[in-house]
N, C-alpha and C positions, 0 to 999 in steps of 0.2 A: 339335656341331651348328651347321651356319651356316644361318641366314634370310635368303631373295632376298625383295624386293615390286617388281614389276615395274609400271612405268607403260603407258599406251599406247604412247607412241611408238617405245619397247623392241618393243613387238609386232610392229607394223605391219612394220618389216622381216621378221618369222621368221611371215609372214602364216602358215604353213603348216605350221609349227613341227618341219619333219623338217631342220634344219640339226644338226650334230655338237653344239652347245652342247647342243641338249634330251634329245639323247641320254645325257649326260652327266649332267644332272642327272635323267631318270628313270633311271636307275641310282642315283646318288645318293640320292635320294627313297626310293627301293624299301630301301637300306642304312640307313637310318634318319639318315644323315649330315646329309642337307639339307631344310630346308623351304621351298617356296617358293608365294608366295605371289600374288595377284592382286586390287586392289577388283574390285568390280562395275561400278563405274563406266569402270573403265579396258579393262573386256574390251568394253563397249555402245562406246565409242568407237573403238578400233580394229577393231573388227566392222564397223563402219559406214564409218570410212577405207577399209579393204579391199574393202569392197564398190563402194564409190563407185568406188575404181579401179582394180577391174575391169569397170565400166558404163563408164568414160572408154575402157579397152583395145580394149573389144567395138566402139565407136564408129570410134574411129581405123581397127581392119581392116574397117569397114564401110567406111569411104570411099576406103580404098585400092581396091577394088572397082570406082572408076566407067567405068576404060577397059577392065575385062577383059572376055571373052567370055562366054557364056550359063554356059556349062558350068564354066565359073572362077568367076562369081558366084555360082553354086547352090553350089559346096562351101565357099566363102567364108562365104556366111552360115551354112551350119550350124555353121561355125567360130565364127562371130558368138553364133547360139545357144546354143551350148555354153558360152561364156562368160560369156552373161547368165544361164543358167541356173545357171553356178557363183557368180556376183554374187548371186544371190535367194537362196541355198540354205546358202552359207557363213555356219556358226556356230563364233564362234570358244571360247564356255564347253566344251561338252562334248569338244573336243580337248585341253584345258589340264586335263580333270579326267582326261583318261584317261592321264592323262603323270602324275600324282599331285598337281599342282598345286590348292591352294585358293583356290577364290575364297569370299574376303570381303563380307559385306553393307555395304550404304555405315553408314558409324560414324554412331553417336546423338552428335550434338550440337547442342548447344543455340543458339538462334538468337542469341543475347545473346552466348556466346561468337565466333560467330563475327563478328559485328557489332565487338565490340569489336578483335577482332584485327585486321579490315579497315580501320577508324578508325584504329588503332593504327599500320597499315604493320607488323604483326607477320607477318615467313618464314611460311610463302611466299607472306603478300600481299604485291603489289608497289606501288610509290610510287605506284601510280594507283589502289590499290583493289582490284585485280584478281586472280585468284587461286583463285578459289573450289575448281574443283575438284583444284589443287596440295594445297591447305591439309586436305582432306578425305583425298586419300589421306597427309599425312603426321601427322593422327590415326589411321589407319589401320598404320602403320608404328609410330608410340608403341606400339600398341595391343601389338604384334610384340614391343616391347622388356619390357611387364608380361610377357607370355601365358610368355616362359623355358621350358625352358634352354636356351642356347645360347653358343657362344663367339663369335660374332662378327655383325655383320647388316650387309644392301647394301641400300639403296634405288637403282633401277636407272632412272633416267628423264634424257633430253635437259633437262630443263627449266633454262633460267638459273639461275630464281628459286633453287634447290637450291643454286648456288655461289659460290663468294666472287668469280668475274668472266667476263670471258668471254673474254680471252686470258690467256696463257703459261701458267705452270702453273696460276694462279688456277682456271683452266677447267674442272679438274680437282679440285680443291679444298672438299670441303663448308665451308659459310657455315659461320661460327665462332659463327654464335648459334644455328643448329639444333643444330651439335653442342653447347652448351652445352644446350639442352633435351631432347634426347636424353639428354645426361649426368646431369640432373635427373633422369629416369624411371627413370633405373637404379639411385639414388641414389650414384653415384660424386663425391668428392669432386674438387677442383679441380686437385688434384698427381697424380692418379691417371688413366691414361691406358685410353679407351673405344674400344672396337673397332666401330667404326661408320664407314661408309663408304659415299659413291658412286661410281656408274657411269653415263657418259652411253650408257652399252648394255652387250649382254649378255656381247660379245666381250672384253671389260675384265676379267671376272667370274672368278677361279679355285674352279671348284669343289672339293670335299674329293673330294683321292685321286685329282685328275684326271690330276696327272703323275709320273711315276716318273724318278729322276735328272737330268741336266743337260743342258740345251738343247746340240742337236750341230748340224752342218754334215751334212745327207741326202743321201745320193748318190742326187741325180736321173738318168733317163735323159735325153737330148737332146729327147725329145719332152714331156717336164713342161710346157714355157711355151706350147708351143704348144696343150696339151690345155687347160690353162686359157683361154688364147685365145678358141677354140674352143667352148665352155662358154658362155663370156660373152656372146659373138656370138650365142646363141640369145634366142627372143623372154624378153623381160623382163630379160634379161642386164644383167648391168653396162656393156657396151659400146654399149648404146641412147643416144641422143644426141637431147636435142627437137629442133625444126625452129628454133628459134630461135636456138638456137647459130650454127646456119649460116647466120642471117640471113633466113630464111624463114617464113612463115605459118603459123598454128597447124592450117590444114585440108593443109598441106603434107606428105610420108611424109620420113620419114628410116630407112635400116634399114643395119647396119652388114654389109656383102656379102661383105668376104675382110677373111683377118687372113694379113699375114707377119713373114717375120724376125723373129719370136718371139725373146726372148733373158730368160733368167732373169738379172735383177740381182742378186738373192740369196735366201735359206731358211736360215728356223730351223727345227730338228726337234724334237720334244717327242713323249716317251714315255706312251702314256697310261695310267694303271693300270688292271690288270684286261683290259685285253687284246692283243691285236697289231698292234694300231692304231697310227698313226703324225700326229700333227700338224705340217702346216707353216706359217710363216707366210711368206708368198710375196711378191715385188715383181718385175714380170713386165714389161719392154717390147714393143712392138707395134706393127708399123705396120698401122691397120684403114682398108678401102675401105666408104665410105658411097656406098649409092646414095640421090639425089637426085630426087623428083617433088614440081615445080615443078604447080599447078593455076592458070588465068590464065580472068576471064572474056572472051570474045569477043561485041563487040558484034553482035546480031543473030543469034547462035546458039546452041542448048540446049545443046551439048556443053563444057564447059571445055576449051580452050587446054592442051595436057599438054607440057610441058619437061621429059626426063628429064637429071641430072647425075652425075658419079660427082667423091668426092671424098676425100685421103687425108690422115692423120692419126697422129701419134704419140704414142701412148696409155701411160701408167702404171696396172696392175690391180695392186691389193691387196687383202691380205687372206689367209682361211684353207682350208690345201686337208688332208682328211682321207684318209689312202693309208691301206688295208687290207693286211693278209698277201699279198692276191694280187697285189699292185703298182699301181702308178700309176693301169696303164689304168681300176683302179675306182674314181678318188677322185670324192671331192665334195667343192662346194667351200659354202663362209660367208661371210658379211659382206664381201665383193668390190666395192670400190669404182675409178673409172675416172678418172682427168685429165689434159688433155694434156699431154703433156712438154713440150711446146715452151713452152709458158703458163708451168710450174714454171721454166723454165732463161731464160725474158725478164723474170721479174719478181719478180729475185732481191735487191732494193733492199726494206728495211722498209716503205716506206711507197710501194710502185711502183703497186699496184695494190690497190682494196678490194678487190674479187668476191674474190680468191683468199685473202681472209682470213677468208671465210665456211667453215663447217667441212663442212658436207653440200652436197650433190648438190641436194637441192630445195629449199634456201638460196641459190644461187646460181642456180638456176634461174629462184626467184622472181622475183628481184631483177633477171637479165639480162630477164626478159618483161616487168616493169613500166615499165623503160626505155624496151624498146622501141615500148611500147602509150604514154607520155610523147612518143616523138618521132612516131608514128603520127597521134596527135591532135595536134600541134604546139600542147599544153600541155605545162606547167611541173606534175605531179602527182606525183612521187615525194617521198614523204613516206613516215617509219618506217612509219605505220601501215596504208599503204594497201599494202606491200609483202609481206604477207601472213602468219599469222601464225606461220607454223616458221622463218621469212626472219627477222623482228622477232625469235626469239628466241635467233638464229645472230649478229646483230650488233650491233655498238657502234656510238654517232653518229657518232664520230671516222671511222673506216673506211665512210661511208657519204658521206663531205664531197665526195671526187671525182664521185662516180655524179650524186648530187645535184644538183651545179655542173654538168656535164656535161649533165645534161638541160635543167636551168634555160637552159644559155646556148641550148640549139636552139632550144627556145620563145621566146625574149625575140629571136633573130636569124630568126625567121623562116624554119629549113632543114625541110625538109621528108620526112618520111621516103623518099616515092620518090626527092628529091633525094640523101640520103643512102645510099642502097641502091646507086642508081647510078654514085656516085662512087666507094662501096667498093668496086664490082665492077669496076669499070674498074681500079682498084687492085690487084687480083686477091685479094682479102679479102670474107670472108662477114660477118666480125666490127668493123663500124666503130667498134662500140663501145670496143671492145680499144684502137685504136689512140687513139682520142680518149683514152679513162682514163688511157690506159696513159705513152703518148708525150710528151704535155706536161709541161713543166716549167714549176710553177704558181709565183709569186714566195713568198717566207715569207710575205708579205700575207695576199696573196691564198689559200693555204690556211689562215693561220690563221682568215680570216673564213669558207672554209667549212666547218674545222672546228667553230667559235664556232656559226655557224649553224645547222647538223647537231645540234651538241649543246643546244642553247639553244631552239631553236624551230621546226626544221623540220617536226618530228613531228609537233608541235602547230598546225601553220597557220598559225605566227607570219607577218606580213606584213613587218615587221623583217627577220625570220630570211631569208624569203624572199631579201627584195630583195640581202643580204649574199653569200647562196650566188649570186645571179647576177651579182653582180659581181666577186664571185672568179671566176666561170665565164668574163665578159667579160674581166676583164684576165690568167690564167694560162692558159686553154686559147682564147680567141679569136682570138690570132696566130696560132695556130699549124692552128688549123680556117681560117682565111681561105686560109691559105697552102697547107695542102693540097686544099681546093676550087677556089681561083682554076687552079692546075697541072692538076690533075684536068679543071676546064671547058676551059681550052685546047687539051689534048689533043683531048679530044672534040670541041671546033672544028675542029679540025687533019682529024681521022676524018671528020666530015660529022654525028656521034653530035647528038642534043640537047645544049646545054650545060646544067652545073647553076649553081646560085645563083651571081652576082658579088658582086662585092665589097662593093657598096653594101648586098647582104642578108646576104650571109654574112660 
């Protein structure tokens, strides 16, 4: 018998829970194999994530709406409807009990207990206090290890606070003082080794009797990468891309239009037991066409200004695709994640670039929006905390020291984002950001101060901390931004264009 307890954030991606894993474990479940488990607390929060966004989905195809026609807008909104109506209406308890899964009442304990362990800085409170409902579901997981029998148990959650770090293997790693209390509950002794473990999600997870003999090489047909492609390019797909990426507004459309030259990098195949089923784990190249609507107000007119763009990209998709007996054309795919190749193959240096050492999709998201909302208001506000908190719980200070610097020096120089926009695009770049993080070469100094920074006081508001990370920002990445704005302005003098900041600003 193995035991899952699944967190929210495990949820919220399998919002709808018909991906191959669940299929897997309600079969499991029904075999008497697996138990798995859920708080109550963790199903109200992901019911509530998912809902919220699909209220944000519903809004975005409202506004794509404003330039169509009568007859384009009337089916749009019932589009619109349908969606808020799945927002209102989406529960996510009675789907997870009809898969066989239990949910858990939130655990009895005591306020003194938990007070003292908050005090304490006792797993999974963290050095600020903070915790609370970590700490509840992992009495709730304890609770898993009395209730027996079983041979082995996964607590399945994103959460830092669960592991011993948050790169290289550590990341992966349960903390060595849960599993020591873990190991207390079992009453196992200290030379004796406890079969407990986590998972930063569900994809991680082998359920009992899920695979039969040795991972092989699948003989794809030529049309496999491009069907996954194709999949992903649909709405909510992995191939969606915010407006930010490309340097654009959040009321802005991004929608990802044509996918080519599809090319399978590679597939593992795995046999599943129990049926004829086939698992692959996929690494799929892509080149995908984004179309671009740009919205712009005009002075003295009700209509917004509409700039249509088309723009293309070389995409890495992973992740899991499940082929039936009847072949390919019917698989489905899981846990499919998206990032540009070309980003993978330029910042291929340890320390080249933070964002790509954030590990999800709306960790880096986060983190590119806050930036840009920092150079937007031409302050200096990126700080851990205001960077939102699945972003906070994706990185380290250290890897946070460029982004940091990077913003700090725009505010303290005075550049401006439409200055900044304009200079990118004249560049032929969506992503100024990229090239600022990415391209300078910061003295040992000067990144150690914004490392130091970063780690020491940014989070916290320090003014110290502050003024450190902008001076790393002045003296390792200020040459090198004067020198490509000063060239950028000239050109633009040259064209007849506006020029952007000189020298004396930037």
């Amino acid at each position: 018998m193995m035991v899952i307890l699944i967190d929210a954030n495990a949820l919220v991606s399998h919002a709808r829970l018909k991906d191959a894993i669940w299929e897997r474990m309600r079969t499991a479940i029904s075999r008497g194999t697996l138990r798995v488990v859920v708080p109550r607390i963790a199903v109200v929060e992901a019911q509530a994530r998912v809902r919220a966004s699909s209220a944000a989905l519903a809004e975005t195809v409202r506004r794509s709406a404003v330039q169509a026609s009568p007859e384009a807008k009337a089916h749009i909104q019932q589009g619109v409807d349908l969606i808020r109506s799945d927002a209102e209406t989406y529960e996510l308890g009675p789907q997870l009990e009809a898969l066989g899964v239990k949910l858990l009442p939130t655990e009895r304990v005591s306020h003194d207990e938990l007070a003292d362990r908050a005090v304490g800085r006792v797993r999974p409170f963290d050095s600020s206090g903070g915790g609370y409902r970590d700490t509840l579901h992992w009495f709730s997981f304890m609770e898993q290890l009395s209730a027996g029998p079983a041979h082995s148990y996964v607590l399945v959650s994103n959460d830092n606070i669960f592991y011993a770090g948050t790169k290289g293997p550590e990341m992966l790693e349960a903390h060595a003082d849960l599993i020591e209390e873990a190991r207390g509950r079992l009453g196992v002794n200290a030379d004796a080794s406890v079969n407990v473990t986590f998972a930063r999600n569900l994809g991680e997870v082998t359920v009992p009797g899920q695979y039969v003999g040795d991972p092989f090489e699948p003989e794809l047909d030529e049309h496999f990468a491009s069907q996954v492609a194709n999949i992903e390019r649909g709405l909510g797909g992995a191939l969606y891309t915010p407006p930010k990426a490309f340097g654009l507004h959040d009321w802005d459309v991004t929608e990802p239009g044509s996918v080519s030259d599809a090319e399978l990098v590679s597939a593992v195949g795995r046999k599943l037991d129990g049926t004829t089923d086939v698992e692959v784990q996929f690494d799929v190249r892509v080149r995908v066409g984004y179309d671009l609507t740009r919205y712009g107000t005009v002075e003295g007119e009700p209509f917004p200004e509409v700039e249509r763009d088309f723009e293309e990209r070389v995409v890495r998709l992973t992740g899991k695709a499940l082929i039936p007996e009847a072949g390919s054309q019917h698989l489905t795919l899981s846990g499919a994640e998206a990032r540009p190749d070309d980003l993978a193959q330029s910042t291929a240096g340890p320390d080249a670039d933070p964002f790509v050492r954030l590990k999800t999709p709306s960790a880096r998201s986060s983190l590119w929006s806050q930036i840009w909302l920092d150079t937007q208001r031409n302050v200096a506000l990126l700080t851990i905390e205001n960077v939102g908190d699945r972003a906070v719980k994706d990185l380290d200070p250290g890897k946070i020291a460029r982004g940091a610097a990077a913003s700090s020096w725009l505010a303290a120089n005075n550049v401006s984002y439409d200055a900044m926009m304009r200079e990118a695009r004249r560049a032929g770049t969506h992503d100024p950001f990229f090239t600022l993080a990415v391209e300078p070469k910061m003295s040992a100094q000067s990144l150690a101060e914004a490392q130091r920074a970063a780690t020491d006081g940014v989070g916290k508001g320090s003014a110290d901390a502050m003024a450190a990370a902008q001076r790393a920002a002045t003296d390792g990445v200020g040459d090198t931004l004067r020198i490509f704005l000063r060239d950028e302005a000239a050109k633009g003098a040259q064209s007849g264009e506006p020029e952007g900041p000189d020298e004396d600003t930037a």
